[in-house]
N, C-alpha and C positions, 0 to 999 in steps of 0.2 A: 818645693811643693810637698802636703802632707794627706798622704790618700789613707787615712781609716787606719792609723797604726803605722803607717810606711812611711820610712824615708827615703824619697827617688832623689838621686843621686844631690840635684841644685840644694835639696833641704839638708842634706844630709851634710853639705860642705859649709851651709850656712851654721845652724850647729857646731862643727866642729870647731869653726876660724872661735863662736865664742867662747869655745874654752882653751882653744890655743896657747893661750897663756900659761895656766896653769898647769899642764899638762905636755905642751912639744917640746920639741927640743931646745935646749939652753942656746940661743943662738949668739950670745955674749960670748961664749966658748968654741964658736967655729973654728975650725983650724984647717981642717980636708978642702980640699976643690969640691968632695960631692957634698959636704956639710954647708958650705957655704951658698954652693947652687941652691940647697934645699931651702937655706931662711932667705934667700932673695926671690922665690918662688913661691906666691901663697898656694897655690892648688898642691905641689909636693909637702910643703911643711902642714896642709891639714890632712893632708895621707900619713904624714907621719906620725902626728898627731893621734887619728883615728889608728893606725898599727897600733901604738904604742899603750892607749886604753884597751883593748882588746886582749895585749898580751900580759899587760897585768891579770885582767880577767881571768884569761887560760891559765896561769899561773898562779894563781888564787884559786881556784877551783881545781889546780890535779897537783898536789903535794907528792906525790906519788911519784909524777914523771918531772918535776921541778929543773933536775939536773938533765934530763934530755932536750928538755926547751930551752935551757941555758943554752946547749951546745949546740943547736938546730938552729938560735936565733946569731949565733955568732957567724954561723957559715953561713948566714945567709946575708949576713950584714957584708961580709967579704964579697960577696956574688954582688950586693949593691953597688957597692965599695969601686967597682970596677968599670960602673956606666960611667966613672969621672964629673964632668959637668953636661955632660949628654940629659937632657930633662927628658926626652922620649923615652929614653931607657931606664932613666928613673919611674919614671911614674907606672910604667909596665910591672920594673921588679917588687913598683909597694904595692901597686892594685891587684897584682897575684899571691902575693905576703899576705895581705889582708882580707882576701878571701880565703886562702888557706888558716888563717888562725881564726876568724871565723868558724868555720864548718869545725874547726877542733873544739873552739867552747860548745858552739852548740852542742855537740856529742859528749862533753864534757860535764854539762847542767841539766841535760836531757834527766827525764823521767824512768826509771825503769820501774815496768809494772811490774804490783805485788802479787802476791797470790790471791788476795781477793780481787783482782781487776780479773787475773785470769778464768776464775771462777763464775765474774761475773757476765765474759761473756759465754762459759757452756749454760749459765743457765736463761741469758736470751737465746740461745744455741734451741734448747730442750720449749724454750716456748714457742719458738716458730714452729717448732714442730711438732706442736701439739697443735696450733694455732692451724698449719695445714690439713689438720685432719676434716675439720670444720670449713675451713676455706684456704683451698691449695692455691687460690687466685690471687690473693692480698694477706699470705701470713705474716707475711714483717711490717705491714700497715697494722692491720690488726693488734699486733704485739708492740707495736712503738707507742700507740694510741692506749692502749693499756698500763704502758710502762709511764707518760707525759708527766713531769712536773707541772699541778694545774692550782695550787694555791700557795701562797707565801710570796706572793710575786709581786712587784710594780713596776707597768714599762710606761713611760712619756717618751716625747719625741722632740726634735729641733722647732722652733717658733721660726713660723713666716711673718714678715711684716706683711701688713694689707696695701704697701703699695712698691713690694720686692718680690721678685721670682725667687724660686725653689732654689735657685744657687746661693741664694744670700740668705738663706734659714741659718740659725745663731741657736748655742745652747740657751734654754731659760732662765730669766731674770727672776724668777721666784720659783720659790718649792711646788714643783708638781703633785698633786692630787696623790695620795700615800707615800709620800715620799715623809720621811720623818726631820724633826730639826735637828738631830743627828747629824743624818745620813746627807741633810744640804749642805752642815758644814761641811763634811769631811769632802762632799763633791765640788765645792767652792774651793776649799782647800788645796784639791789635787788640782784645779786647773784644767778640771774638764772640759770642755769646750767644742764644740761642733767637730768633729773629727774628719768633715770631708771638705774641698773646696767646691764639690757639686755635689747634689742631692741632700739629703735628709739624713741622720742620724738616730737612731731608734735605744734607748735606750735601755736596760731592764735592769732592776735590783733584784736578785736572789740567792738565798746562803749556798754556796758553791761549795764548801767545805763539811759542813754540817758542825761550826761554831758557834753558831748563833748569831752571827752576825752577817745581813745581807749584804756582797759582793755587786761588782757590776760587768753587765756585759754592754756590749759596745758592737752594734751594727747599724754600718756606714754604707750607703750606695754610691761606690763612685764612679758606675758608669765604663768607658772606655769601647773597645770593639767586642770585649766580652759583655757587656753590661754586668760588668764583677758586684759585688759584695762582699765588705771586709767585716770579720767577727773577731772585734778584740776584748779581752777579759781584766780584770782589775781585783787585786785581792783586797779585802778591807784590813788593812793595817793599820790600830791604835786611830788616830785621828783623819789617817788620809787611806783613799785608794792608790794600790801599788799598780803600776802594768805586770802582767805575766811574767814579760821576758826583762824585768829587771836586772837578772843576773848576767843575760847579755850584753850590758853595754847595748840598751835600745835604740837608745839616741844615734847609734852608728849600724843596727842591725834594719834593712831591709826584709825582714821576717818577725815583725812583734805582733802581727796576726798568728789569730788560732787558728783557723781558716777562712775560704773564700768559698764565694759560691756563685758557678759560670751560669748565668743566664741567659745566655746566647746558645741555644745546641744543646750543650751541657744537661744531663740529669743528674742535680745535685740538689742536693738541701741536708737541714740539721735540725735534729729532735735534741731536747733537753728531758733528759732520764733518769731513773733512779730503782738502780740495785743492789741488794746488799746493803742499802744505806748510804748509798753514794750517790753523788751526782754525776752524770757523764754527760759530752755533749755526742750525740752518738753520729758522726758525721756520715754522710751517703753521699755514695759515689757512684755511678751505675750505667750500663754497659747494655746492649741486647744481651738478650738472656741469663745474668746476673746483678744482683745488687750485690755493695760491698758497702762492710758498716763498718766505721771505724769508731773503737770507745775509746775519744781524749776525756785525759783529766784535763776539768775546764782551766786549773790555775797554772798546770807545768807545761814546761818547755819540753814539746814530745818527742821521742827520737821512737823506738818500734813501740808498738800498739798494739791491744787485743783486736782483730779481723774476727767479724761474723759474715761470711759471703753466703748468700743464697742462689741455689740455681734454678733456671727456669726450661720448659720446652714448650712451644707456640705449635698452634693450630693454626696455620697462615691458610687466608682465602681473598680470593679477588670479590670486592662488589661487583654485583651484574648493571647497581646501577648504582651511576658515576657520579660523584658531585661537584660541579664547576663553582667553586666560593667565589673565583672574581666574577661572574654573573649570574651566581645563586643559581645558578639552573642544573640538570639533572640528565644523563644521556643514558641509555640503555645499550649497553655491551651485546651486540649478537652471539649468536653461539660458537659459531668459529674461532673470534676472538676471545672471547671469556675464555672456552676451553684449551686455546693455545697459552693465553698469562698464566690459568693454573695450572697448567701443563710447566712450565716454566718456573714457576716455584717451587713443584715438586725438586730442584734442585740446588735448593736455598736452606742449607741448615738451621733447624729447627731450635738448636740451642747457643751457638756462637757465630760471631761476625765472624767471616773471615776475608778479612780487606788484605790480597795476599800480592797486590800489585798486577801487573800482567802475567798472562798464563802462558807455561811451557807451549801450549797449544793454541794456533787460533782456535777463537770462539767460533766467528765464522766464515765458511770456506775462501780463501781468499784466491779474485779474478785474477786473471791474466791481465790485465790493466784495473785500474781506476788508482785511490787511494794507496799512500805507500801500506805498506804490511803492515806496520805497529799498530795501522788503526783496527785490525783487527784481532788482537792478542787482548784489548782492554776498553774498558768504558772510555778510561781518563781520568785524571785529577778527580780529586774529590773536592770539600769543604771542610772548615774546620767545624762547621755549626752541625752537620750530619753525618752520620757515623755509617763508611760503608758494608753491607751484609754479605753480598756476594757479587759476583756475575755472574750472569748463562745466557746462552744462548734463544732467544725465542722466534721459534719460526709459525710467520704467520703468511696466508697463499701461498705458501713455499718461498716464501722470501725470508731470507735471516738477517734478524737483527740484533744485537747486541745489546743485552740488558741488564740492568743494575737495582740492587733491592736495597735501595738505605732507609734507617730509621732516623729518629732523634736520642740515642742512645738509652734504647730501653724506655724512653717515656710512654705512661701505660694508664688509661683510665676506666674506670667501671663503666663508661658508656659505649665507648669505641674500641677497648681494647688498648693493642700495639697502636700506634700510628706509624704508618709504611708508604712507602714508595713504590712501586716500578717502576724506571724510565728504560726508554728505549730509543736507540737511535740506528738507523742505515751507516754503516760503514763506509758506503760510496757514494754517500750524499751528505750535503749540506744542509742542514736545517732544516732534520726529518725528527727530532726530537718529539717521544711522543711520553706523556704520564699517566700512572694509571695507582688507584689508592690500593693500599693492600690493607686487611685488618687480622689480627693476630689475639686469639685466646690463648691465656699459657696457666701454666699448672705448677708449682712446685716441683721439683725432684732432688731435690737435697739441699742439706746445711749445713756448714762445716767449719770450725773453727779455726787461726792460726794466729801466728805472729806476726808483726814486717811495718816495713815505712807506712806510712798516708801516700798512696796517689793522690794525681789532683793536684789543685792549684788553691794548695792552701799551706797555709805558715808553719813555723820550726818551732 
């Protein structure tokens, strides 16, 4: 199977077995018990296979350490060497081999930024924060929306047939609408082709490089429990597009995405920017009370990257009145209650989650019977779609209940704000579960620049 740039694993072995041949092991030359187990087993000999393109790779790309990877690859052939004809213990030593020389190329081909990368994020660094002056509420929107690549561009999308679902959309049989007769051949050429086996694939042509010649990017929906999105990149090289991660050995890398974007919970998305005369994809990542931008170069294989993180602090309030969406209707909060929820956020940090598990302390007081103890130390489990903010304590008629404040990780709009939570539930009952909206104004309080990986659930 091939999700949007990715090889999960069934694809990934299909691939392999077809170049088996020219690349695995000489199986005419078997002589070992463990050589022989291998070419009588095709899932071990397309591991070997897959090693063995990888380590040419690493080995092609670090001249440097040439003679260390000789000597690392020998003792580890000896470590092999010793499962005999044991296949379980084969297959363990090359599926660990081969994630280890993996993560070695990749940090091997990785990008390291220049000085104008680093430059160019003080100087979206200096625009948010000019941009906060004017509005402390939306400076990185503001400044992203200012920074936007907004002409040179052509995107089309995958073709539905008029009597196929959206799984069975196919790349276009003829040149889309600005697409040039270039730019069909060279996407003819490369084998472009619908990148997902569900959903849509969104296409875009523009110059990534600043050569003159428009590149392509590749954004594929494929769905799953995150409802992901993959963004893969393609350079224009001579008559074809190349993928990004070419120098990986892609065909065996499950990372030839630039990144992905979780749309389940998740607040992510990606702006396409330009500073300095560059183009960056400026990816976001983001949290209660910060965002974090990361600037990929769209064509390389990223290893650390310039970080613009911004920070935020909220003015958290309860509505007095409440709104039921599953029956549209509207209930008005008394005053007792109102004042006890706000009472209760007053002990909700105003600028960071802190999902810190259970507390050295009951929350609250715990009886001489009901409920064992632990249920009073913590809410519970969380979700992976909501991000938790805190818990406290909320006492209402003097009864205390246990409360929790989650977000959707920073997700934040000019109409509503935060979108927030309270729930609350009785420690010594069952199925006391009560919800209550919170909304949240925030304001800018700093921006800072640094270095480091991409969080997130996005590619190498």
């Amino acid at each position: 199977m091939y999700i949007k740039g990715r090889c999960i694993l069934s694809a990934c072995a299909l691939l392999s077995a077809q170049h088996a041949l020219a690349t695995g092991m000489d199986c005419t030359k078997a002589a070992s018990a463990v050589e022989k187990t291998i070419c009588a087993n095709n899932g071990l000999y397309e591991l070997d296979t897959q090693m063995g393109g990888i380590y040419r790779g690493l080995f092609k790309a670090s001249p440097a350490a040439q003679a260390e990877l000789k000597t690392a690859q020998r003792i580890w052939l000896k470590t092999r060497d010793q499962c005999t004809d044991n296949q379980d213990c084969l297959d363990q030593r090359y599926r660990e081999r081969v994630q280890s020389l993996q993560m070695q190329l990749n940090e091997a081909v990785a990008y390291k930024p220049l000085d104008v990368d680093k430059l160019a994020a003080e100087d979206l660094r200096r625009a948010i924060q000019t941009a906060s002056n004017a509005d402390a509420e939306f400076p990185l929107e503001r400044t992203l929306e200012s920074l936007a690549i907004k002409t040179d561009a052509s995107q089309f999308s995958d073709v539905e047939e008029d009597d196929a679902s959206a799984d069975e959309a196919h790349f276009p049989t003829a040149a889309p609408k600005g697409v040039t007769p270039d730019e069909w051949n060279a996407l003819i050429a490369s084998k472009i082709e619908g990148a997902s086996e569900s959903g849509k694939s969104t296409y875009t042509l523009m110059d990534l490089d600043g050569d003159g010649r428009r590149d392509l990017i590749v954004d594929t929906y494929a769905g799953g429990t995150g409802l992901f999105s993959y963004i893969e990149t393609y350079h224009r090289t001579g008559d074809v597009f190349v993928r990004r991660t070419s120098a990986l050995d892609s065909e065996s890398s499950s990372n030839s995405f630039l990144l992905s974007l979780n749309d389940r919970g998740a607040n992510q998305s990606v702006d396409w920017i330009n500073l300095r005369g560059r183009v960056y994809a400026a990816y976001r990542n983001s949290y209660y009370g910060v965002d974090q931008l990361y600037l990929l170069n769209p064509l390389e294989v990223t290893g650390a990257v310039p970080i613009v993180t911004v920070h935020y602090r909220y003015q958290l309030s309860v509505p007095k009145i409440q709104k039921d969406e599953a029956s549209d209707t509207s209930v008005t909060l008394d005053d007792a209650l109102h004042g006890a929820l706000t009472q209760a956020l007053g002990k909700v940090s105003k600028t960071e989650a802190n999902d810190v598990g259970e507390q050295k302390e009951p929350i609250c007081p715990i009886p001489p019977s009901g409920e064992g103890d632990g249920a009073y130390y913590g809410y519970g489990p969380g979700h992976y779609t909501f991000e938790i903010v805190g818990d406290m304590p909320v006492v209402i008629g003097g009864q205390c209940y246990i409360g929790r404040m989650v977000d959707w990780f920073g997700s934040y709009s000019a109409k509503d704000g935060l979108g927030a939570q309270l729930v609350l539930r009785k420690p010594d009952l069952e199925e006391t579960e009560r919800s209550y909206q919170v909304n949240g104004k925030r304001r800018m309080t700093d921006v800072v620049t640094s270095m480091g990986k991409v969080e997130g659930d996005n590619g190498g």
